[in-house]
C-alpha positions as CSV (number, residue, x, y, z in Angstrom):
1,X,-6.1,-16.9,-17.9
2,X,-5.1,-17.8,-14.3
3,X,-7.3,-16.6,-11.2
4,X,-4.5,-14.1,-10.5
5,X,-4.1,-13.1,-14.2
6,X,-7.9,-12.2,-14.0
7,X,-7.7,-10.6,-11.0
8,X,-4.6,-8.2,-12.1
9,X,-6.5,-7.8,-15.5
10,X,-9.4,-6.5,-13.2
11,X,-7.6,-4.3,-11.6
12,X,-6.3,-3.0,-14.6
13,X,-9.2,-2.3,-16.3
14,X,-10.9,-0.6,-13.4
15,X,-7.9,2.3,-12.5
16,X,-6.9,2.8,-16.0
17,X,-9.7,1.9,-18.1
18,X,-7.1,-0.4,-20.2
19,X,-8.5,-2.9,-23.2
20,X,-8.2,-5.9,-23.5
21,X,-5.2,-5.5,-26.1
22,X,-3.4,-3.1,-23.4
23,X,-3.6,-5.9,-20.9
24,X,-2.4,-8.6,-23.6
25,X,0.6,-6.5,-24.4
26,X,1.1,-6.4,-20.7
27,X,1.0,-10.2,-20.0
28,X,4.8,-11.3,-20.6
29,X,6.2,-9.1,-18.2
30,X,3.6,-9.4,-14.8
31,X,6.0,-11.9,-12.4
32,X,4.3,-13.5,-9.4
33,X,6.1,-13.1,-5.6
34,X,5.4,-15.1,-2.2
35,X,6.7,-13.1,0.5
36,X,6.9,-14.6,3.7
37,X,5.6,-12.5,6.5
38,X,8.5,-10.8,8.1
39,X,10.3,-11.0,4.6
40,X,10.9,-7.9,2.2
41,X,9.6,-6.5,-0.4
42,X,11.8,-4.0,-0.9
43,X,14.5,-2.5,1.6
44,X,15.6,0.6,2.7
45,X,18.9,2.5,1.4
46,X,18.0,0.3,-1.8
47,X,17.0,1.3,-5.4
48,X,12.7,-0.3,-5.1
49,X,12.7,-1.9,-9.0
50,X,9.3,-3.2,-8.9
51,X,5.9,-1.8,-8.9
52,X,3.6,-4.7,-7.1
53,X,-0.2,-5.6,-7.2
54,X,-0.8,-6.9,-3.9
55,X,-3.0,-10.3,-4.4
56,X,-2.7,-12.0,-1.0
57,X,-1.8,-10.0,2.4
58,X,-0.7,-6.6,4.3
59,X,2.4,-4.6,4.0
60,X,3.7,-2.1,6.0
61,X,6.4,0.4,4.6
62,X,8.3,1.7,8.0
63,X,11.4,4.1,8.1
64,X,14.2,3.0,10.8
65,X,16.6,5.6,12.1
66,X,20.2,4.1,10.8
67,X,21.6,5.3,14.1
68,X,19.1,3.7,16.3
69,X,16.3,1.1,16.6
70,X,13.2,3.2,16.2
71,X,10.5,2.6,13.7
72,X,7.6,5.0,12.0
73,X,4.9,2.8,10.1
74,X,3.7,5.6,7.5
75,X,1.5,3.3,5.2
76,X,-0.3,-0.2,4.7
77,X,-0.9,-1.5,1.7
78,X,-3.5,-4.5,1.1
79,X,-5.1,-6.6,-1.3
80,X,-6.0,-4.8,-4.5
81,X,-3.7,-1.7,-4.1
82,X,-0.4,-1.1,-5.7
83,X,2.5,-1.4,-3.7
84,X,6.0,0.5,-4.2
85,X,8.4,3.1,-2.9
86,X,7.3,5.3,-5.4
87,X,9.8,7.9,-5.3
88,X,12.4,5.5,-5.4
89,X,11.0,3.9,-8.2
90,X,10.5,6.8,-10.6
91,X,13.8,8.3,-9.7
92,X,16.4,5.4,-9.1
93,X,17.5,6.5,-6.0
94,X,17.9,4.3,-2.7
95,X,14.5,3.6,-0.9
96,X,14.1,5.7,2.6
97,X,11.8,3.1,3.7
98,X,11.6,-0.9,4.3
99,X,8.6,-2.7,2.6
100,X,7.5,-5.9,4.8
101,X,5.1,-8.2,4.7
102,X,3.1,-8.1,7.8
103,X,1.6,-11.6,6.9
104,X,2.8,-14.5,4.4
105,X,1.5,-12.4,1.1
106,X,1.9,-13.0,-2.5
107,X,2.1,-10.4,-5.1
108,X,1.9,-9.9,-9.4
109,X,4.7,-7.3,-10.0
110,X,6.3,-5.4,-13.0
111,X,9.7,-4.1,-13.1
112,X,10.6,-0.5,-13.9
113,X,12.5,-1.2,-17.1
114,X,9.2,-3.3,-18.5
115,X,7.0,-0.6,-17.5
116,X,8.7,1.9,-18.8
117,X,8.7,0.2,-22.2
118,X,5.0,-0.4,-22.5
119,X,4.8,3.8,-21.4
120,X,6.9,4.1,-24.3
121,X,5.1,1.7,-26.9
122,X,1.2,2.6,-25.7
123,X,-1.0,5.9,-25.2
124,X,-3.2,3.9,-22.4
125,X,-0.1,2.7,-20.4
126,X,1.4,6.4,-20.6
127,X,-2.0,7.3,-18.7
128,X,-1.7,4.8,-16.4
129,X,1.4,5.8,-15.6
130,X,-0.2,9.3,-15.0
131,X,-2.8,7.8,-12.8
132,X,-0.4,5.7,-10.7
133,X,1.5,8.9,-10.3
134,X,-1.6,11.1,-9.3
135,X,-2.3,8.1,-6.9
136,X,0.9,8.3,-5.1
137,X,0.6,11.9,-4.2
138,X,-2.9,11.4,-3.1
139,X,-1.5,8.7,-0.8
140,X,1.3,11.6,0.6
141,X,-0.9,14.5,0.7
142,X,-3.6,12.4,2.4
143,X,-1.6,11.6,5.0
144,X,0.4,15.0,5.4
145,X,-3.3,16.4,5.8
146,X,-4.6,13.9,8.6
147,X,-2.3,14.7,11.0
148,X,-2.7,18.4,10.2
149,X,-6.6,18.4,10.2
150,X,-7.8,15.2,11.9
151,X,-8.0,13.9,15.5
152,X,-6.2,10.6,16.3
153,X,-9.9,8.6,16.4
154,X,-10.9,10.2,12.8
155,X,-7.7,9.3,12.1
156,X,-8.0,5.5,13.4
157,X,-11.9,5.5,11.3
158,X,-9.9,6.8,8.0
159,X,-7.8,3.8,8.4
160,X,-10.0,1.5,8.9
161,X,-11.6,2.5,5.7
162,X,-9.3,1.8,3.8
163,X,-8.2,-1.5,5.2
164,X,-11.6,-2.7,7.2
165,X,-9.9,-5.9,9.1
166,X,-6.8,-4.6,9.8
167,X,-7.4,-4.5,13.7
168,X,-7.6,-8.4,13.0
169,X,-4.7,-8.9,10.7
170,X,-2.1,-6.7,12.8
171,X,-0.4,-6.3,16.3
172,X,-1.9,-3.4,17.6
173,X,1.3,-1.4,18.4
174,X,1.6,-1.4,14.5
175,X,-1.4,0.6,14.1
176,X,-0.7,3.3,17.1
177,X,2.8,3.6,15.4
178,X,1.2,4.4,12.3
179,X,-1.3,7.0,13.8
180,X,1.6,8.3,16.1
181,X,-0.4,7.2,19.7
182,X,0.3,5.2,22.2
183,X,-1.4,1.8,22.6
184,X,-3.1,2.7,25.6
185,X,-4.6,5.9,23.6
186,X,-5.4,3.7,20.7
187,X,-7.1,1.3,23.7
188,X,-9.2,4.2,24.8
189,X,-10.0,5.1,20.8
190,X,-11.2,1.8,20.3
191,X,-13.5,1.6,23.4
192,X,-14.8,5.7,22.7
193,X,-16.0,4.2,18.8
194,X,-17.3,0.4,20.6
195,X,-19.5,2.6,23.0
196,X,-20.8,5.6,20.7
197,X,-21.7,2.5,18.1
198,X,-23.6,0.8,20.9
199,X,-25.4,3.9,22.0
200,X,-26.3,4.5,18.5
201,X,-28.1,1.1,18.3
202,X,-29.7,1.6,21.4
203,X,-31.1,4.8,20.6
């Protein structure tokens, strides 16, 4: 088995609790993907066909305004998480969003069709398919309820859990898009958690 075999198997085994048969079965139909940063993994206004396991990289899936140049970044995906417009993908309809790689990435993907088929041919894939579901709407009512309950800076900490050296990886003005600031407020943010950090080492 390949590095990236194993760590897809990994993965596998830890979100769904597959065997080692489940995985087997799986094997033939798991593609590898370099996307060069800048480059697409899936577009908007089209059908997304593939469900990715980000191996290498950071994605950002961004809405544009067909009638002007404005863009919204709404998630980031990195190593070890799925990646997919997921309501395009369950329901065949054109994408909303653009998927791009914010660095040269690589990915192990699976196509809806082959997916489908293993839901079809095994219990334990059918509950991963429930799990990846479940995940998805965690992702969407996560985020619906940030910007209803948190502040921008809890905000900025959440994300920063969930991708720890993003600040490195990205331009900055990708992050205040995504937390709906300005860069000089994200500035200021930055500074606020820097100094209360340093005063809690000094204390």
């Amino acid at each position: 088995m390949t590095e990236k075999n194993e760590i897809l198997a990994q993965h596998l085994r830890n979100f769904a609790a597959l065997t080692e048969k489940d995985i087997a079965d799986s094997q033939p139909f798991w593609k590898t993907r370099k996307i060069n940063r800048g480059d697409f993994f899936n577009m908007q206004s089209m059908v997304c066909n593939d469900l990715g396991l980000v191996i290498k990289g950071i994605f950002r899936i961004y809405y544009r305004d067909p009638n002007g140049v404005d863009e919204k970044n709404l998630f980031f995906f990195s190593e070890n998480q799925f990646v997919v417009s997921f309501r395009s993908f369950i329901s065949r309809n054109p994408c909303w969003y653009f998927i791009e790689a914010m660095e040269d990435a690589e990915v192990i993907f699976i196509s809806y069709h082959d997916l489908n088929s293993l839901y079809e041919r095994n219990l334990n894939w059918g509950k991963f398919g429930r799990l990846l579901a479940e995940t998805f709407f965690a992702y969407a009512q996560s985020r619906t309820e940030e910007f209803i309950f948190f502040s921008h800076e809890k905000r900025f900490l959440r994300l920063l859990e969930e991708h720890p050296n993003i600040v490195e990886r990205i331009p900055s003005y990708h992050i205040s898009s995504f937390l709906g600031i300005t860069n000089p407020s994200l500035s200021r943010i930055r500074k606020r958690i820097k100094d209360n950090e340093a005063a809690a080492l000094a204390s």
